[in-house]
matplotlib code that plots the C-alpha trace (Angstrom):
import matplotlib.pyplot as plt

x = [32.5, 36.1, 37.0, 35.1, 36.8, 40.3, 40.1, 38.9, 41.5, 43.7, 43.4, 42.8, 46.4, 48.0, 46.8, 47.3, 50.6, 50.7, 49.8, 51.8, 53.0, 49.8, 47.6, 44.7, 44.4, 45.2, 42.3, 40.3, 40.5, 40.1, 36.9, 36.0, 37.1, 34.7, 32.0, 32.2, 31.4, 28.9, 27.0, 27.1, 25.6, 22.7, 22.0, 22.0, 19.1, 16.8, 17.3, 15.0, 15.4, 15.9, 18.5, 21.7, 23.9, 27.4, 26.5, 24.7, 28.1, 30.0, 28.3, 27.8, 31.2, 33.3, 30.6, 33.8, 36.7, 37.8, 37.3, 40.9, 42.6, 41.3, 44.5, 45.9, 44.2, 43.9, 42.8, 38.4, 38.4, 35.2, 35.7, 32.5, 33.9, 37.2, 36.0, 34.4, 37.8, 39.4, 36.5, 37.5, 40.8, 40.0, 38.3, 34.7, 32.4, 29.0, 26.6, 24.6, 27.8, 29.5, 26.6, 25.3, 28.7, 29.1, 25.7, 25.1, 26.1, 24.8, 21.6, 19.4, 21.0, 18.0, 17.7, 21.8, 21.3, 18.4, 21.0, 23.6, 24.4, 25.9, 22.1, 20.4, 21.6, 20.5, 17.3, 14.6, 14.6, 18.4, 17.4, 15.0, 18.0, 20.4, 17.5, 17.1, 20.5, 21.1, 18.3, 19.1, 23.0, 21.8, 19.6, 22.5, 25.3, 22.9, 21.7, 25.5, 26.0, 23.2, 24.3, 27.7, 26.8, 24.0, 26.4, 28.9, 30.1, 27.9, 29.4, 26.6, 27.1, 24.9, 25.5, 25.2, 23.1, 22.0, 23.1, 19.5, 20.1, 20.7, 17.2, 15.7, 16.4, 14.7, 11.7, 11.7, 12.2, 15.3, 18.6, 21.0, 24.7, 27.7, 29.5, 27.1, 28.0, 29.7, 29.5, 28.0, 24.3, 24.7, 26.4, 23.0, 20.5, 22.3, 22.6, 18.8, 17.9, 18.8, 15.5, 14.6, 16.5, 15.6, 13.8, 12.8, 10.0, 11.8, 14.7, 12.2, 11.4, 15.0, 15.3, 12.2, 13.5, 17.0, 15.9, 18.1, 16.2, 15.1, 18.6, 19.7, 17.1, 17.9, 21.5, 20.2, 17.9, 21.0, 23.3, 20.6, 20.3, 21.7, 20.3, 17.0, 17.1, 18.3, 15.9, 13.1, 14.9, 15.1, 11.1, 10.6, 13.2, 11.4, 7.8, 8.5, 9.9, 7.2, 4.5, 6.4, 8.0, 5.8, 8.6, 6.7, 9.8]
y = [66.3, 65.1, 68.9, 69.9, 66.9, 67.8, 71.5, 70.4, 68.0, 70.5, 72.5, 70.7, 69.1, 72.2, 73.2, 70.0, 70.5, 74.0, 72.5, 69.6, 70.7, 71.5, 68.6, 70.4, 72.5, 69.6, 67.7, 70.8, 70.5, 66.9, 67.2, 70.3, 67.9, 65.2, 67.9, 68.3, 65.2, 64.4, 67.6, 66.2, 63.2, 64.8, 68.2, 65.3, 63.5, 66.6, 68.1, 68.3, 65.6, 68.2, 70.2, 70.4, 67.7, 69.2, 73.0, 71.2, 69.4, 72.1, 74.3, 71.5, 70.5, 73.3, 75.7, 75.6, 75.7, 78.7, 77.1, 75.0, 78.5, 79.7, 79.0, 81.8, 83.9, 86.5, 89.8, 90.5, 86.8, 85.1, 81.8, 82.2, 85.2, 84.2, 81.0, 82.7, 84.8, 81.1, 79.7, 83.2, 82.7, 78.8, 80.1, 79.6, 82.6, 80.5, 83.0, 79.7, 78.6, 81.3, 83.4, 80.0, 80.2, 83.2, 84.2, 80.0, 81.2, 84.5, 85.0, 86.9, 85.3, 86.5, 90.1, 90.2, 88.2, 90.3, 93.0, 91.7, 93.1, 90.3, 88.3, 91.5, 91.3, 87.9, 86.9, 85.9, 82.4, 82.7, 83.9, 81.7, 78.9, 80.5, 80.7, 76.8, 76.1, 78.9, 76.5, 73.2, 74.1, 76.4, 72.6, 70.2, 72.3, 72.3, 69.2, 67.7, 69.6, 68.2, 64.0, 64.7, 66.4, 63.5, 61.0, 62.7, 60.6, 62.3, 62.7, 63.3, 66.0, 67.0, 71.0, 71.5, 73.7, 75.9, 79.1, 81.4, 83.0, 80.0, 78.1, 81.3, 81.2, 78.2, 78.8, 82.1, 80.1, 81.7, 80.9, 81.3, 82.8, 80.0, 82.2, 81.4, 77.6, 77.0, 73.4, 70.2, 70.8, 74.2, 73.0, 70.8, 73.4, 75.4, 73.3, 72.4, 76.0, 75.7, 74.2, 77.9, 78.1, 75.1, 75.6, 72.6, 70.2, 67.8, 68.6, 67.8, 65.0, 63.8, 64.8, 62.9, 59.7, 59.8, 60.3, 63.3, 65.8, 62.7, 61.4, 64.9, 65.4, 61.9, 63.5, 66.2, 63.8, 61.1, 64.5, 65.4, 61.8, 63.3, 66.9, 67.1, 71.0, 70.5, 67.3, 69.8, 72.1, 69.6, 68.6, 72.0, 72.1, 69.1, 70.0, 73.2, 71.1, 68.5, 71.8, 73.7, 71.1, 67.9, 65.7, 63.3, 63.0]
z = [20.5, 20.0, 20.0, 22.8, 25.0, 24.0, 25.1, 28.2, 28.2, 27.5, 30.1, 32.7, 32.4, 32.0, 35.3, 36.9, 36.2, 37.5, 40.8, 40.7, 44.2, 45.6, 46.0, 47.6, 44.4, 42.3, 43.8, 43.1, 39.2, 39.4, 41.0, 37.9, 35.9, 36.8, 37.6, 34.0, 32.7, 34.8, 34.3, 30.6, 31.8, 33.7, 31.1, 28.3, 30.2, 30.6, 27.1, 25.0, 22.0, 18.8, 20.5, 18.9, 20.7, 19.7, 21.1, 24.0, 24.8, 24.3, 27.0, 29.5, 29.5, 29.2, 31.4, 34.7, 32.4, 33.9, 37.5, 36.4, 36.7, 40.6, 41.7, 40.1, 42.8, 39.9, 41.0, 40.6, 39.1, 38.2, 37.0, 34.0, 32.7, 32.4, 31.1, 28.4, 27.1, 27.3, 24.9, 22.8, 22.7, 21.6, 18.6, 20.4, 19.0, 18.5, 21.7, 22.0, 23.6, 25.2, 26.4, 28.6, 29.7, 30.9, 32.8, 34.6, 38.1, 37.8, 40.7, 38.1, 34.9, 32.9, 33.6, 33.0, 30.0, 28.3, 28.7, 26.9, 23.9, 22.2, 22.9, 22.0, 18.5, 17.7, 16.3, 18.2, 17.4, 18.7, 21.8, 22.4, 22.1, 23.9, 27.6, 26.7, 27.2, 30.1, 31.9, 31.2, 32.0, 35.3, 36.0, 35.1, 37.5, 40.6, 40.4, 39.6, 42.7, 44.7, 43.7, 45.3, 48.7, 48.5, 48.9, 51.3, 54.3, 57.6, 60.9, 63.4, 66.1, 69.3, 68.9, 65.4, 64.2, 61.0, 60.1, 60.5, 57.0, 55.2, 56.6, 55.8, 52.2, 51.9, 53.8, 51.3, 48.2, 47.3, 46.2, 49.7, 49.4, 50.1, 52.6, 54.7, 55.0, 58.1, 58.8, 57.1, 58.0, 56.2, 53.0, 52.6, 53.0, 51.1, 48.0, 48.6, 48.2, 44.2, 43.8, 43.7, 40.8, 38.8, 35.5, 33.9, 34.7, 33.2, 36.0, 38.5, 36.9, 37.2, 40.7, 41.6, 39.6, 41.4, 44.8, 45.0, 47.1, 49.7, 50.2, 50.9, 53.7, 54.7, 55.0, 57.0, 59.6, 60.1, 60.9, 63.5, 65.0, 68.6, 68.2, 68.8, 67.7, 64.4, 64.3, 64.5, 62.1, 59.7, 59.9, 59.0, 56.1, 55.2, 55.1, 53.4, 50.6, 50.1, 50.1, 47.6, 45.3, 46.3, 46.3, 49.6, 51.5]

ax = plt.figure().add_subplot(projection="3d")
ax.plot(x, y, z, "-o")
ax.set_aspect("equal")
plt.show()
């Protein structure tokens, strides 16, 4: 684990200080920073007991190390991939760890996966380890992701309302795509539209326990407290939720 923290560490410094002049990118990779940790935090609490706690750090908390290096504005740059040639070049070669890595924000991570040659050649016990940890890392990021925007400050507003093809993703049950967003109301609907892509029972089980998905439509009914469209909106987001994930809001 020691390791694990001080490549993290290690990195994460080196690009503060590549931004020491831009604080909006600094603030960035301090927010990766602590995205990391508490994506620990949460893919710790929905493992299963008897899996191995070093790989399972390893994965959880380096899984955005290549988000530290957007800045660079490299040319066709995706932050898992390159993450995974920094894990290579940090003497990483364990594919329970950089295979999690490389496929946890890709929309069909399990057809891409299966094709992988690197997975392909491992045994099917291997394999078998290496989908655990895709889904309990895939779990951990979104619902990381769905604590924070739960306890965003809310400004209400009379005219706004949701983007059509983002409310239609989750009435479809599928994922929605982020350049979509275009205001606050959005960025919630959105986020809420991972529950498509949970895995685990035992996620929703932690979701349920923390209140997440409730204080998120809260979030969504105080924005609409002067709009009575997006009030009626949000009943719909809401019911569609209790009938498909039966989380009673």
């Amino acid at each position: 684990m020691d390791t694990i923290k001080r490549i993290l560490e290690k990195h994460y410094q080196k690009n503060l200080l590549l931004c020491e002049k831009d604080e909006k990118n600094r603030r960035y990779i301090q927010d990766k920073y602590a995205h990391a940790y508490r994506t620990l935090e949460c893919g710790q609490a929905i493992a299963p007991a008897d899996i191995a706690a070093d790989t399972l750090a390893a994965v959880l908390l380096l899984h955005d190390i290549g988000r530290f290096y957007e800045h660079l504005q490299l040319a066709d740059f995706k932050h898992a991939e390159y993450g995974v040639r920094l894990l290579k070049d940090e003497g990483f070669t364990d594919m329970n760890i950089l295979l999690p890595v490389k496929y946890h924000e890709t929309d069909d991570w399990q057809t891409a996966l299966a094709a992988d040659d690197d997975y392909q050649k491992l045994p099917a016990a291997a394999q078998n380890n290496v989908r655990l940890l895709c889904r309990i890392l895939i779990d951990a990021d979104i619902i990381d992701n769905m604590q924070i925007l739960a306890k965003t400050d809310i400004q209400t507003s009379a005219t706004m309302s949701l983007t059509t093809a983002i409310t239609d993703c989750l009435l479809a049950d599928k994922p929605a795509n982020n350049k979509d967003v275009h205001n606050r109301a959005d960025a919630i609907v959105y986020i809420l539209c991972g529950l498509a892509l949970i895995n685990l029972e035992k996620s929703r089980q932690y979701l349920q326990e923390k209140h997440i998905v409730q204080n998120l439509v809260q979030r969504l009914f105080e924005l609409a407290a002067n709009n009575a469209a997006l009030q009626n909106d949000v009943c719909e987001i809401r019911d569609k939720i209790n009938e498909t994930y039966h989380f009673q809001i």
